[in-house]
N, C-alpha and C positions, 0 to 999 in steps of 0.2 A: 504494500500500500504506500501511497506517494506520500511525504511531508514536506514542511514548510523547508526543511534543510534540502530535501532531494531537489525540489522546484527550482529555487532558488540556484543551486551550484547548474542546477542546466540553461537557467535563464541568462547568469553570468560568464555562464564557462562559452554560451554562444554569441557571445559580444565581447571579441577579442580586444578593444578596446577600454571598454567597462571593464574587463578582466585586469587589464594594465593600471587602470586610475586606483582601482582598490587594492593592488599590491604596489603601486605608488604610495601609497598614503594619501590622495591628496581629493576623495571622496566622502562627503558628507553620507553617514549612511542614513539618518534619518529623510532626506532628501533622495537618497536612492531608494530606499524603503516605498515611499509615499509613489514613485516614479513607478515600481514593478507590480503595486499591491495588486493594481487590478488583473495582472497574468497570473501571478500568483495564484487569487481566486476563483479566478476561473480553470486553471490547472485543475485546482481540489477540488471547486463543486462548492466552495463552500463561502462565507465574509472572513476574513482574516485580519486579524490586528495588524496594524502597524507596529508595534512595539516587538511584536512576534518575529514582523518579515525582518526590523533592525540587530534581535538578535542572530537571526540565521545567518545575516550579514556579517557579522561580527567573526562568527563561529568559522565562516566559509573562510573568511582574511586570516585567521587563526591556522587555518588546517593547512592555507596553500604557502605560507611564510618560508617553512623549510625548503621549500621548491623551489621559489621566488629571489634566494640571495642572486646577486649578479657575480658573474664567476669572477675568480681571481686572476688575473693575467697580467702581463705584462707586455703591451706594443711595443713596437718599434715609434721614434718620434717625426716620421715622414707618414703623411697621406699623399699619395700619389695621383694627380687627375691628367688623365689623356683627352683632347676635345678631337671634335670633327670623326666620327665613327660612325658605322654603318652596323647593322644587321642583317644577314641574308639569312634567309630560312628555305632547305632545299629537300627536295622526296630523296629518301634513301634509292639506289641502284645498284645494280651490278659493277656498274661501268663508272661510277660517281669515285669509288679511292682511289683509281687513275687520275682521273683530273684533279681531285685535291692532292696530289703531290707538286700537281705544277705550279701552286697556289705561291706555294713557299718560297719562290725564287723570285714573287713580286715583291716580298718585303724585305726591309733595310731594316734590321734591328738595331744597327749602329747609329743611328739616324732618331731614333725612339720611334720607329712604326710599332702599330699594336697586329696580332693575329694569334685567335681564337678561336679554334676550332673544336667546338663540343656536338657530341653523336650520341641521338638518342636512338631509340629502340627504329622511329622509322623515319627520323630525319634528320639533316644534318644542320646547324647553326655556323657561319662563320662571321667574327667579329675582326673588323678592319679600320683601316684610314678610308674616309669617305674618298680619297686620290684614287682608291684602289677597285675601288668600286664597277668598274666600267673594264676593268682588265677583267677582274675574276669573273664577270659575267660572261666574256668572252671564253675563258680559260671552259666555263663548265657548259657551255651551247650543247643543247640536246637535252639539257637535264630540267627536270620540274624545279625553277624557282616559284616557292611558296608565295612571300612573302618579304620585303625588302624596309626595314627599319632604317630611317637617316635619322641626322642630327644626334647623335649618341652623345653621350660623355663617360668614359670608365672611372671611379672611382676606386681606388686601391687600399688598404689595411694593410701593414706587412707585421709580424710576430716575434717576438724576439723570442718564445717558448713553444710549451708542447702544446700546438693550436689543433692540432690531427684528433688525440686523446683529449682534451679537454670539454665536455660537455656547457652548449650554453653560447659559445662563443659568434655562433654563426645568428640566433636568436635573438641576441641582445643587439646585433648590428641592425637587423632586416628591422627590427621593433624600433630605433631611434627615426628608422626613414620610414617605417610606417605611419609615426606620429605624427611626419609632417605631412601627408597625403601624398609621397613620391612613390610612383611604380617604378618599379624593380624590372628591366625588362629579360635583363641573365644574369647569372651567379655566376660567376668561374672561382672555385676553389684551387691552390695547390698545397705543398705541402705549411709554407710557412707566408701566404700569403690570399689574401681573399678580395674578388673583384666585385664591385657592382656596376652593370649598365644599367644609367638610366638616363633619361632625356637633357637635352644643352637644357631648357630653361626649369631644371630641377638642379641645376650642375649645382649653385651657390648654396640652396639649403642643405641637399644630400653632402656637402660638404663639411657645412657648420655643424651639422647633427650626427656627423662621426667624429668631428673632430671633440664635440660637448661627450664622445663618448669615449673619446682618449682620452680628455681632461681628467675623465672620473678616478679612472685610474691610477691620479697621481703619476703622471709621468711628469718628471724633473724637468728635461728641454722641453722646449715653445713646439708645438705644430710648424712643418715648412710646406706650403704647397707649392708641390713642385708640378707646373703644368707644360706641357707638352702637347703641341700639334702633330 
């Protein structure tokens, strides 16, 4: 049979945001109380105090606390941002890892060109210099382009620890630029370094909102954004 605690941790736990404000601290709960009473109610069939749904409130902030701490780590004091990028999104093929070899010789790493190439189960993503754009689409003729994403900006975290093994890390990143309403348009992970693409005119906030997340950590040196065309 449902109660006032079961309702409640589904009505919170499905408003990932409301979830964030109350392991923030920074949510009145007799104000949220008053805000859910009527789902609440109608969940059970029944009227329900206020003072009831406040403590369930209480109780639910109580239980997810141990969950909740923000991991221990230690960054690196560089955020790295690349401008002018592109997304292509291509159908997997037979014939498609031949031409992605030829891709590689379009870019100049020396130069700081970006190239990212992540494969999912039936497509393939390549993340680039918008310069490069018009070659690799040449390089893959015959192949299903999906879909073609411009205006990028990558985003970079680098780690000075065990970023691989550490639970929470990847979390607490995607949660500071979900606050601000930026979409995420790819993740690239590696071992000791984490990317986000997301839009040129997200580039400033998705910036400050990693960087308030480097801050937390107490790193000793200043942030240096190092941006790169």
């Amino acid at each position: 049979m449902a109660t006032i605690a079961h309702v409640v941790q589904k009505l919170v736990s499905s408003r990932p945001l409301l979830h964030d404000a109350i392991e923030q601290g920074i949510v009145s709960y007799a104000n949220l109380a008053e805000f859910l009473l009527p789902e609440i109610s109608e969940e059970l069939g029944k009227d329900v105090q206020q003072s009831a749904a406040v403590m369930a409130l209480r109780r639910y902030a109580e239980r997810i606390k141990p969950f909740t701490q923000k991991p221990s780590f230690t960054y690196d004091s560089e955020i790295v941002m690349k401008t002018n990028l592109c997304d292509i999104s291509i159908r997997k093929s037979p014939g498609l890892f031949t031409k992605l070899k030829t891709v590689y010789s379009l870019v100049d790493y020396e130069r700081g060109d970006a190239l990212n190439i992540i494969h999912g189960n039936y497509e393939v993503c390549i993340i680039t210099n918008m310069k490069n754009l018009e070659k690799i689409k040449k390089r893959l003729e015959g192949e299903k382009i999906l879909h073609v994403e411009k205006d990028l900006v990558s985003l970079s975290l680098n780690f000075a620890g065990d970023f691989l093994h550490t639970p929470g890390i990847i979390s607490s990143a995607t949660r500071q630029l979900h606050w601000e309403n930026i979409n995420i348009y790819e993740l690239v992970s590696t071992l000791s370094e984490l990317t986000f693409i997301v839009a040129k005119r997200d580039a400033a906030k998705g910036y400050q909102a990693l960087q308030r997340l480097v801050s937390e950590k107490d790193i000793g040196n200043k942030e240096k954004l190092t941006q790169k065309d």
